[in-house]
C-alpha positions as CSV (number, residue, x, y, z in Angstrom):
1,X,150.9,71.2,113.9
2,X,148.6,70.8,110.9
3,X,146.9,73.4,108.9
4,X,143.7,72.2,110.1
5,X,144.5,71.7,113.8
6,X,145.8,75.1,113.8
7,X,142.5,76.2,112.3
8,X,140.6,73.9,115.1
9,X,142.5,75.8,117.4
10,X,142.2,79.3,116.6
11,X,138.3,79.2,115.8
12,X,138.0,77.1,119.3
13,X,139.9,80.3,121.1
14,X,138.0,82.8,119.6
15,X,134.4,81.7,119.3
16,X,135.5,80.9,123.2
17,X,136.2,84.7,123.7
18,X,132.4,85.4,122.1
19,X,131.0,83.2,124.5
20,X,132.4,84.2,127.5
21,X,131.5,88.2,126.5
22,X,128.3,87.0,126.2
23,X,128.3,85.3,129.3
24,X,129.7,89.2,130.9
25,X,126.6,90.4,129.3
26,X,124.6,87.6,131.2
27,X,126.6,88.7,133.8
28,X,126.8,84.8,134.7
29,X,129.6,83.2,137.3
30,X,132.7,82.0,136.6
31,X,131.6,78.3,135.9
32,X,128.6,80.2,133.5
33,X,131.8,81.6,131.6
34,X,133.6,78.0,130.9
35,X,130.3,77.0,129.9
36,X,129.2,79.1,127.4
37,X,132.8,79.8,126.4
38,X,133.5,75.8,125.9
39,X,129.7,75.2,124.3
40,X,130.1,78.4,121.9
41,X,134.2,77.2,121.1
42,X,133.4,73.3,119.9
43,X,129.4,73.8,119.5
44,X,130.0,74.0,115.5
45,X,132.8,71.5,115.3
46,X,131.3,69.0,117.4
47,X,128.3,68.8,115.0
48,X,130.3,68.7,112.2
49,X,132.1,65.6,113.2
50,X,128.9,63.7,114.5
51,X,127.9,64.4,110.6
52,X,130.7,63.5,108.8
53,X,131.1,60.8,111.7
54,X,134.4,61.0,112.3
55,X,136.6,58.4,114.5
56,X,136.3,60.7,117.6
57,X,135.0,64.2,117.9
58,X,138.0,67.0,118.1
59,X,137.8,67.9,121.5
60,X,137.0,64.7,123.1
61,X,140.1,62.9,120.9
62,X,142.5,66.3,122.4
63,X,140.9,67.8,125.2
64,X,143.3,70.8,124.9
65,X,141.0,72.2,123.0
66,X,138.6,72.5,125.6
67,X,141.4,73.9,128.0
68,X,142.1,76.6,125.4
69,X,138.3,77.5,125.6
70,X,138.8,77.5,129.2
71,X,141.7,80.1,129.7
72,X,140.1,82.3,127.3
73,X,136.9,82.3,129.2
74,X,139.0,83.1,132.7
75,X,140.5,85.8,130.7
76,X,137.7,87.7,130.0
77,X,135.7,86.7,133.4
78,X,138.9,89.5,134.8
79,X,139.5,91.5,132.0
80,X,135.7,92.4,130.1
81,X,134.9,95.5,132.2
82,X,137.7,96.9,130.7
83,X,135.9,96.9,127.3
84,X,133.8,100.5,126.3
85,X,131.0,98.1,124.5
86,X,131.2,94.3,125.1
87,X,128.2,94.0,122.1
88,X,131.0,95.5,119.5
89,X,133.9,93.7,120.6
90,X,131.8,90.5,120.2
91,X,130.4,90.6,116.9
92,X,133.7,91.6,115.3
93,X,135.2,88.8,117.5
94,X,132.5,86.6,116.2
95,X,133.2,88.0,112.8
96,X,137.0,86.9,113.1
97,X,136.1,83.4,114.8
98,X,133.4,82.8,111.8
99,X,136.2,83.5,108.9
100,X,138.3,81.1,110.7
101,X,135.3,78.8,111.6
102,X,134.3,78.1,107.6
103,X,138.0,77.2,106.7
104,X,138.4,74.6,109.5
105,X,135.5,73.2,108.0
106,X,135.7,73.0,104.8
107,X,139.5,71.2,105.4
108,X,138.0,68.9,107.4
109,X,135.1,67.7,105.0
110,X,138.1,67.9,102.5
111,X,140.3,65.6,104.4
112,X,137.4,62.8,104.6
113,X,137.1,63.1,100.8
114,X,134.0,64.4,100.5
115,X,132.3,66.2,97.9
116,X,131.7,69.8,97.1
117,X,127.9,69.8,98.3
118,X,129.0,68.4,101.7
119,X,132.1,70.3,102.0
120,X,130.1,73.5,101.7
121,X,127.6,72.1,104.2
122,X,130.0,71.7,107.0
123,X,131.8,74.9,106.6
124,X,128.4,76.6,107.1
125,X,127.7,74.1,110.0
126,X,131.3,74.6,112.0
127,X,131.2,77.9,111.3
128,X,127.5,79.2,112.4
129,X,126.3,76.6,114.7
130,X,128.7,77.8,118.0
131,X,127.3,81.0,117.9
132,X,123.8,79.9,117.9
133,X,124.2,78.1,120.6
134,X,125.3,80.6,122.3
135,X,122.8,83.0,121.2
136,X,120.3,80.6,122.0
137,X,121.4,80.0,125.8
138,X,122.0,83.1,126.1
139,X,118.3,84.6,125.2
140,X,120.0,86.4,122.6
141,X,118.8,86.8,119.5
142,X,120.9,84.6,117.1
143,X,123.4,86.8,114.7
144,X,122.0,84.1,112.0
145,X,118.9,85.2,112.1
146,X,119.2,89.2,112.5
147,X,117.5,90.6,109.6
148,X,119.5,90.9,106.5
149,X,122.7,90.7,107.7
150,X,125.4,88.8,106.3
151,X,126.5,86.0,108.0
152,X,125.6,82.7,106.6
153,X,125.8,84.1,102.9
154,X,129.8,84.9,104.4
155,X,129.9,81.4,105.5
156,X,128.6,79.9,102.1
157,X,130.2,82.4,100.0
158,X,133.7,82.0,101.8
159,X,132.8,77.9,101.2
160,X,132.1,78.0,97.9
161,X,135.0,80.3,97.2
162,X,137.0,77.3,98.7
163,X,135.5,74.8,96.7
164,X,135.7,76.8,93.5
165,X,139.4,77.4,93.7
166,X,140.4,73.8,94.4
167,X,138.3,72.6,91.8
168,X,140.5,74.9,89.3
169,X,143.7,73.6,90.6
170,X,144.9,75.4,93.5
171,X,146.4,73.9,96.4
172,X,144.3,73.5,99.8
173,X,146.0,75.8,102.1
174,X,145.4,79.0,99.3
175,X,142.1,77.8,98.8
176,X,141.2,78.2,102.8
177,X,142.8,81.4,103.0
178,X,140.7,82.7,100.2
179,X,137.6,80.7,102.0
180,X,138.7,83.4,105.4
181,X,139.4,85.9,103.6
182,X,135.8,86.2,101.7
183,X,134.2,84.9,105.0
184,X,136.0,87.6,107.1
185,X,135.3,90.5,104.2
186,X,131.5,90.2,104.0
187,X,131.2,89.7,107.5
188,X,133.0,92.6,108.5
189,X,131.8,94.7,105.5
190,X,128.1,93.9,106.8
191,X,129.1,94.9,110.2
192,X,130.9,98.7,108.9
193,X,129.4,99.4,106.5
194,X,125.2,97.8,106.9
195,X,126.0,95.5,103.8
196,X,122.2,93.6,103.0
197,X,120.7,91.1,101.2
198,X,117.4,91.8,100.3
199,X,114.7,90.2,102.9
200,X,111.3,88.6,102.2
201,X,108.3,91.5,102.7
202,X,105.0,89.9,103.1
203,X,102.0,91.5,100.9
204,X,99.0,91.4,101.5
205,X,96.6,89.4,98.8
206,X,95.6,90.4,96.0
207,X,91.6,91.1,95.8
208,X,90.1,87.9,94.1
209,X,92.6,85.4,95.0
């Protein structure tokens, strides 16, 4: 198994266990589940490869993708009233499936030679898009859009960390574990500790103009 299958895999399984939470917080059926589950699980990569248009989409080329998405939504259909707070466990779920999300990718734009503008692009895109699709379905409101936080300044920062190492020589595989690791540090550092970006405040005019 390649680096970036293994990647495809793991993002697909945990942005899968997101979706199917927030499906328990729908409180949705068993069919809800596998949906959300398998939109929220190859939501981010399908785009991504309908933009860099790619031979075949992942999931339709190696539908075990969509069968990992599946067992982890059954899972969690069984075993979510076990959690204490569903809400918790899915934004640092989401948090862990994002800074895996990014990497996957930025490998892929990598491994279709493109350059560092696109590459940055699609690791925002793969990483983010699952999750507001979920949101969205869900009548959530998006984590992409809650004010302040950081989440895609973690997917471009983890990107352009990516970007930035290869470009000064190192090797692929240590520049996407760099790209996680940054992605997975400001995520989780906004989540524990309310880390901000400053927000737009409106004012009102000034007299006279």
């Amino acid at each position: 198994m390649t680096l970036l299958v293994a990647l495809d895999y793991l993002s697909v399984f945990v942005f899968a266990l997101t979706g199917a939470l927030a499906a328990s917080r729908a409180q949705l059926d068993l069919v809800g589940f596998l949906f959300i589950a398998s939109l929220t699980a190859v939501g981010g990569g399908t785009l991504r490869d309908v933009l860099l248009n790619r031979d075949t989409v992942f999931w339709v080329a190696n539908p075990w993708y969509i069968g990992t998405a599946s067992g982890a939504a059954v899972g969690v259909f069984f075993l979510a009233h076990l959690l204490e707070s569903r809400r918790t466990a899915l934004d640092w779920l989401d948090a862990g499936a994002l800074s895996v999300a990014v990497p996957a990718g930025v490998g892929v734009a990598w491994s279709l030679g493109h350059g560092p503008a696109i590459v940055l692009i699609m690791g925002m895109t793969t990483g983010a898009m699952g999750g507001l699709m979920r949101d969205v379905v869900c009548n959530e409101v998006p984590l992409v859009l809650r004010q302040g936080e950081l989440y895609l300044t973690a997917a471009f920062a983890g990107a352009l960390v990516a970007v930035s190492l290869a470009f000064i020589g190192f090797s692929v595989p240590v520049a996407l574990l760099a790209c996680a690791a940054v992605t997975f540090l400001l995520r989780a550092g906004s989540l524990a500790f309310g880390w901000r970006l400053p927000v737009y405040r409106s004012r009102p005019p000034r007299a006279g103009s």
